[in-house]
N, C-alpha and C positions, 0 to 999 in steps of 0.2 A: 179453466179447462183447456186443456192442450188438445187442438181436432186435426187431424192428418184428413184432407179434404181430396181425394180422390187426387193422390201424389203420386207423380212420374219423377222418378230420379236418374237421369242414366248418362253415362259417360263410356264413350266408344260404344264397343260392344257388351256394358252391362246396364243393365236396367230393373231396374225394385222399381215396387207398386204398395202403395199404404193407404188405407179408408177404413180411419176406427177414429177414436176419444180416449184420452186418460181423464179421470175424473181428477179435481183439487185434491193433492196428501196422496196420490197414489206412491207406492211405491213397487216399480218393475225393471225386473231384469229383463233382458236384449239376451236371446242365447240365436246359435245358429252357426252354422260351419265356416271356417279362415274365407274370408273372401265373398262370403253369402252379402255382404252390404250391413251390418251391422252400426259398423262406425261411419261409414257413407250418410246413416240416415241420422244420424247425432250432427253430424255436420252439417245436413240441411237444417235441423230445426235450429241449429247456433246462427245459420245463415252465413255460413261460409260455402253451402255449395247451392245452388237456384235449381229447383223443380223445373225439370221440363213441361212437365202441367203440375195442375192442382194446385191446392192454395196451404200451407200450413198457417195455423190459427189460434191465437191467445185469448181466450173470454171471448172470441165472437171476434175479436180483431186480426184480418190479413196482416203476418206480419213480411208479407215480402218485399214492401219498401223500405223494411228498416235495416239497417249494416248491424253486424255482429252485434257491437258495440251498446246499440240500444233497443236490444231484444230484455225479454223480462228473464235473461236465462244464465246461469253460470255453466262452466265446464272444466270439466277437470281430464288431464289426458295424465297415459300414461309416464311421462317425462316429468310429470308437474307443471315443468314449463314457469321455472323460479330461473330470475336475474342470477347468475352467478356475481358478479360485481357489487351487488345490492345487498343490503344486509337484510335481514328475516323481517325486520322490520318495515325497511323501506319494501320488499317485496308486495307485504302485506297492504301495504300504505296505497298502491297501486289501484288497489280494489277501492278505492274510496277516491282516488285524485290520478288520473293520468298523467299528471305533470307533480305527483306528488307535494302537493299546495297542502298541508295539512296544518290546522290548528291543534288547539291541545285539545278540545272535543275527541277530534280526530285518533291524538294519539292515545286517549282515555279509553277509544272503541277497537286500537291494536291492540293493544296491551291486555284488556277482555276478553280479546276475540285468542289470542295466545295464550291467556291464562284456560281459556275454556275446553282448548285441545292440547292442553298439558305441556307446552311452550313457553311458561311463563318465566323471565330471568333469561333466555335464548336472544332477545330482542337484536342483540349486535353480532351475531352470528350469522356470517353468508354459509351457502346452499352448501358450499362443500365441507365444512364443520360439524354440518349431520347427517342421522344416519339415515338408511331408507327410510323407516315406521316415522323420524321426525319430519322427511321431508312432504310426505303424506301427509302428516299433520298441518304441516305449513300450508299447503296447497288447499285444505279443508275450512282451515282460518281461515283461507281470503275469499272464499265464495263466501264464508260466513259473514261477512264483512261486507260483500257486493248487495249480500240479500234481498237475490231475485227470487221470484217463486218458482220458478224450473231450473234445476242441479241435473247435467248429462255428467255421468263418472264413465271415461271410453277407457276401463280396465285400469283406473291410478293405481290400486294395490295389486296387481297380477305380480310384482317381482318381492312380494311378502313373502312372507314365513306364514303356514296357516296361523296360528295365534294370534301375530300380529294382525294378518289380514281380518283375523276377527273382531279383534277389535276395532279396527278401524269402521267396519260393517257397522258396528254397534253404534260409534258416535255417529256415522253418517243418519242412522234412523234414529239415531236422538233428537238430532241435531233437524231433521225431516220432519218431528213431529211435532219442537216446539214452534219451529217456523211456519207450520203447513206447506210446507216445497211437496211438489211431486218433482220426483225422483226417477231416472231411467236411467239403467247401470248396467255397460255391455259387458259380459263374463260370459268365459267356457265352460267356467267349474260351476255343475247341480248344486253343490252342497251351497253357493253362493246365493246363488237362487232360493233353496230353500229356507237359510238363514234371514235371507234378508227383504225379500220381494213379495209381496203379495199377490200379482199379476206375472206372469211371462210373455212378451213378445217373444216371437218363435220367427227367425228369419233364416229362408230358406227359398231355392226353385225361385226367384226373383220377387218374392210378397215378403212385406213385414207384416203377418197375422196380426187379425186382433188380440188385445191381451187378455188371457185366459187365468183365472184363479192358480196359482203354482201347484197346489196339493192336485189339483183335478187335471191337469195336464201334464204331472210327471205318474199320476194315475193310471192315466189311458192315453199315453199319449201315441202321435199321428208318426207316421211311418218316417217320415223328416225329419222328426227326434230319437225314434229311432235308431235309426242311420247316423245320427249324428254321433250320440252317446255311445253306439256301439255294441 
């Protein structure tokens, strides 16, 4: 369980506030207006940005001693943030060895993990060889491949085509449901939301809300969405 413990996030003059729980397998969208702190709070639970208070929390465990690095969490940004230099493979390989140490186990679980997001035969191809929908894919393989239980997606398919972007939605919740990852996925677009999220975080006015069932809060939803939607 992922617990936001009475979190202060603030830098200069902005400041968010969070105190809820995502249950194991959740899967939510992050919706809220340019600038509302959205990706601000993806970054504190990655542990790239430190809580002015509060504690963020894994199973009961504070994880603010730990660096990025050995949190139970993948992330995915919009860039992908793939080696140009590197080929698809060694990108991938990354998720498994930072100093790219791999056996042939290793390379038996690339090579899977790219067959399984329709990359298979691509293996010697760097970043710039493909096209958006692949490099999304690529960037999907290697959290698949880190296999933490918490995946932040800070908008990877925003520069999709809807179709594509749909599909990629689909394997992310496939892919969510055989591993039991909860899942938090900042988008602007409702239709994202409703496609893909069971829950909504609503961030807005300096609070990330608790998350609210999707159908019952784009239902009725609060003057902040609103305003936001239009």
């Amino acid at each position: 369980m992922l617990q936001l413990e009475r979190v202060v996030l603030a830098q200069g003059a902005f400041r968010l506030t969070a105190d809820w729980a995502a249950e194991p397998g959740a899967l939510i969208a992050v919706m809220g207006p340019s600038g509302a702190g959205k990706s601000t709070l993806l970054m504190a639970i990655a542990g790239f940005l430190a809580p002015a208070a509060g504690r963020i929390l894994w199973n009961g465990s504070d994880l603010g001693p730990l660096p990025p690095g050995q949190r139970p969490v993948s992330i995915l940004f919009q860039d992908q943030n793939l080696f140009p230099h590197l080929t698809l493979a060694q990108n991938l390989g990354l998720g498994i060895s930072p100093r790219l140490r791999l056996g042939a186990a290793d390379h038996r679980r690339v090579a899977a993990a790219l067959d399984r997001v329709g990359l298979g035969g691509l293996h010697n191809r760097r970043p710039a060889q493909l096209s958006g929908g692949q490099l999304g894919r690529a960037a999907l393989a290697r959290a698949l491949l880190r296999a933490r239980p918490l995946l932040l997606l800070d908008e990877p398919f925003a520069a999709l085509g809807p179709a594509l972007k749909a599909d990629m939605l689909a394997l992310v919740g496939e892919i969510a449901v055989e591993t039991g990852a909860t899942v938090l996925m900042v988008t602007h677009d409702p239709q994202d939301a409703r496609r893909f999220a069971g829950q909504v975080v609503l961030v807005a006015d300096g609070v990330a809300a608790t998350p609210v069932a999707t159908a019952d809060l784009f239902a009725r939803p609060p003057q902040a969405l609103r305003d936001y939607l239009g």
